[in-house]
ChimeraX commands (.cxc) that place a marker at each C-alpha (Angstrom):
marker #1 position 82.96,87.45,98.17 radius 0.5
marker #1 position 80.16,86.47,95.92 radius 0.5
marker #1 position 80.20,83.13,94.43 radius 0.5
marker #1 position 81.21,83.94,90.76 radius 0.5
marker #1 position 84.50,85.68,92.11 radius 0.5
marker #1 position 85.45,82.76,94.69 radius 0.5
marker #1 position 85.34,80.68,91.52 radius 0.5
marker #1 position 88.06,82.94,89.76 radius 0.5
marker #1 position 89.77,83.26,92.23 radius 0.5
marker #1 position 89.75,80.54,94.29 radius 0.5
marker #1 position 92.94,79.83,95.86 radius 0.5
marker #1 position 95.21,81.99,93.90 radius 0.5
marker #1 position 95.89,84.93,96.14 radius 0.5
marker #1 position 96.28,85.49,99.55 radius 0.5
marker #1 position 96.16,89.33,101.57 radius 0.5
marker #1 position 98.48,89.44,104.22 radius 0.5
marker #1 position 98.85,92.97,105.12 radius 0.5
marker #1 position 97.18,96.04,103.46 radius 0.5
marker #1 position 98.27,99.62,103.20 radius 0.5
marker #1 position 95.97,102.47,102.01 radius 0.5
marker #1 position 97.86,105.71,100.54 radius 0.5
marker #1 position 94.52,108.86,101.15 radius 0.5
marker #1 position 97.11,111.10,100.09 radius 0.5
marker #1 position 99.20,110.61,96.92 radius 0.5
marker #1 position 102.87,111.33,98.03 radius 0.5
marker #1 position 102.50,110.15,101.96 radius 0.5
marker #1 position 102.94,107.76,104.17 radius 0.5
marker #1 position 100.40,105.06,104.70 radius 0.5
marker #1 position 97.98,103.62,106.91 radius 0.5
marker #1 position 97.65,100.08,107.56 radius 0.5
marker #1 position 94.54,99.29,107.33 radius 0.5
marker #1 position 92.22,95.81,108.57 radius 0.5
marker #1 position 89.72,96.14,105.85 radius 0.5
marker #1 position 88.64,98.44,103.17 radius 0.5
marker #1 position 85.79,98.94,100.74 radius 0.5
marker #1 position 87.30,97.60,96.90 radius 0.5
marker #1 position 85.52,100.07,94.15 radius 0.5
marker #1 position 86.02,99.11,90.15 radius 0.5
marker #1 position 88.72,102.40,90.62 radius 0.5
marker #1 position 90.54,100.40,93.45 radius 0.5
marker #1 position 90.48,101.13,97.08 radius 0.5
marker #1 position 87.81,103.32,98.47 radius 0.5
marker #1 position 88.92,106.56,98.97 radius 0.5
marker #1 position 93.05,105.71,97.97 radius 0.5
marker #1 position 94.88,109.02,96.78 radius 0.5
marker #1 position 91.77,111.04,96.99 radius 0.5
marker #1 position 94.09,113.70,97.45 radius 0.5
marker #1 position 97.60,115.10,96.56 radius 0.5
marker #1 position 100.27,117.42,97.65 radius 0.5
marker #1 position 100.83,119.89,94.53 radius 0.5
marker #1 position 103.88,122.30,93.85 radius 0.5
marker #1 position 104.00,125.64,92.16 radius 0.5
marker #1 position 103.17,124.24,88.96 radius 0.5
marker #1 position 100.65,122.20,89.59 radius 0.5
marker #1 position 102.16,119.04,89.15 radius 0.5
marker #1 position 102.08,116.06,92.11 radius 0.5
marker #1 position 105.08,115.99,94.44 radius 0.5
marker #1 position 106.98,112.78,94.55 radius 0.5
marker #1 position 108.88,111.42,97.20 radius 0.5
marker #1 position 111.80,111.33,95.26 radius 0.5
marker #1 position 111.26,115.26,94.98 radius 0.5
marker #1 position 110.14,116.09,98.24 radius 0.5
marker #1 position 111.21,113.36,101.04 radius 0.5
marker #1 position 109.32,115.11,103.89 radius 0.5
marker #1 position 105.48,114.62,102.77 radius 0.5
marker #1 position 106.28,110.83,103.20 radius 0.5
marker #1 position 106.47,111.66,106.83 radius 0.5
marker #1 position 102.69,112.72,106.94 radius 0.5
marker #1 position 100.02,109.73,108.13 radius 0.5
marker #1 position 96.40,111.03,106.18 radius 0.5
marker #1 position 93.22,108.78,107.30 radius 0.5
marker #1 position 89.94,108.07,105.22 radius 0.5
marker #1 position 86.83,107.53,106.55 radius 0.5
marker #1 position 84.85,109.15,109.49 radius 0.5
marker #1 position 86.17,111.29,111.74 radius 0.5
marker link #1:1,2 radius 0.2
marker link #1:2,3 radius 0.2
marker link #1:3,4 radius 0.2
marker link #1:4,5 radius 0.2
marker link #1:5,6 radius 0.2
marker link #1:6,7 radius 0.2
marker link #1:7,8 radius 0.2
marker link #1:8,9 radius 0.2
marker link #1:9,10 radius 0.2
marker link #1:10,11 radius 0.2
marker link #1:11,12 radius 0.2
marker link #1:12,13 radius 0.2
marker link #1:13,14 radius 0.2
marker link #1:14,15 radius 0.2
marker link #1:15,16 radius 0.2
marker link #1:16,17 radius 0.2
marker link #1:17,18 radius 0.2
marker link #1:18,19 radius 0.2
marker link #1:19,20 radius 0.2
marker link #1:20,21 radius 0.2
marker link #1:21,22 radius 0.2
marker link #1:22,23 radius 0.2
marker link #1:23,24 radius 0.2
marker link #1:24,25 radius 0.2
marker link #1:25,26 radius 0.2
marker link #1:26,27 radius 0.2
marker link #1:27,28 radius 0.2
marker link #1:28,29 radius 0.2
marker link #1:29,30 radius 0.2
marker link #1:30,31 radius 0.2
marker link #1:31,32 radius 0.2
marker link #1:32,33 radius 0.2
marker link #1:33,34 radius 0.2
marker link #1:34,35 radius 0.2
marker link #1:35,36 radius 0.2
marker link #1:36,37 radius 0.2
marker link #1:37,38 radius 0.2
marker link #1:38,39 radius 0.2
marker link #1:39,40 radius 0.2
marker link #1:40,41 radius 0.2
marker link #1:41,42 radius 0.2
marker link #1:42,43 radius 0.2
marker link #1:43,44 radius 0.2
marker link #1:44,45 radius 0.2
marker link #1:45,46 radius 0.2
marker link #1:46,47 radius 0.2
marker link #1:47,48 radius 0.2
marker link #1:48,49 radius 0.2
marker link #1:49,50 radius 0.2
marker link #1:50,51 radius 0.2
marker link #1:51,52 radius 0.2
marker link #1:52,53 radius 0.2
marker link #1:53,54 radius 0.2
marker link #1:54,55 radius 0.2
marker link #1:55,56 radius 0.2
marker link #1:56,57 radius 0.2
marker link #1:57,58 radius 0.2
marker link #1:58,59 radius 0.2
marker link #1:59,60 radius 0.2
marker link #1:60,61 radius 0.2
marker link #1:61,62 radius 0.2
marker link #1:62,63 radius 0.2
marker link #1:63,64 radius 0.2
marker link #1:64,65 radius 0.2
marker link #1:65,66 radius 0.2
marker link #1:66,67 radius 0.2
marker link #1:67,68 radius 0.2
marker link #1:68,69 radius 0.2
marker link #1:69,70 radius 0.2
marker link #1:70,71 radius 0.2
marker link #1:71,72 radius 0.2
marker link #1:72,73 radius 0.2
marker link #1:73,74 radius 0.2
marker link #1:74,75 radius 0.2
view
């Protein structure tokens, strides 16, 4: 963490377990490290499940996507 930020932040905040979501509307992947981007996590809801009319399924919706692991990075 560059200097400037340690500063800021310094003792305020602590990470104890992270969770990526690569697809909007499933389960997610615990994760050791990942690559912070000014949108967030690198590569976090790059994708979606989508119904009929084009709108994002939720969980409340539609339980069973939440039962689907996705995975960034390389294969």
């Amino acid at each position: 963490m560059p200097g400037r930020w340690r500063r800021v932040l310094g003792g305020v905040a602590a990470v104890h377990a992270l969770t990526s979501y690569p697809i909007k509307g499933c389960a997610g992947v615990v994760v050791e490290r990942a690559e912070v981007t000014l949108a967030g996590l690198a590569h976090e809801r790059l994708f979606a499940i989508v119904g009929p009319d084009r709108m994002t399924v939720r969980q409340g919706e539609a339980p069973r996507p939440a039962t689907v692991r996705g995975r960034s990075g390389p294969t």
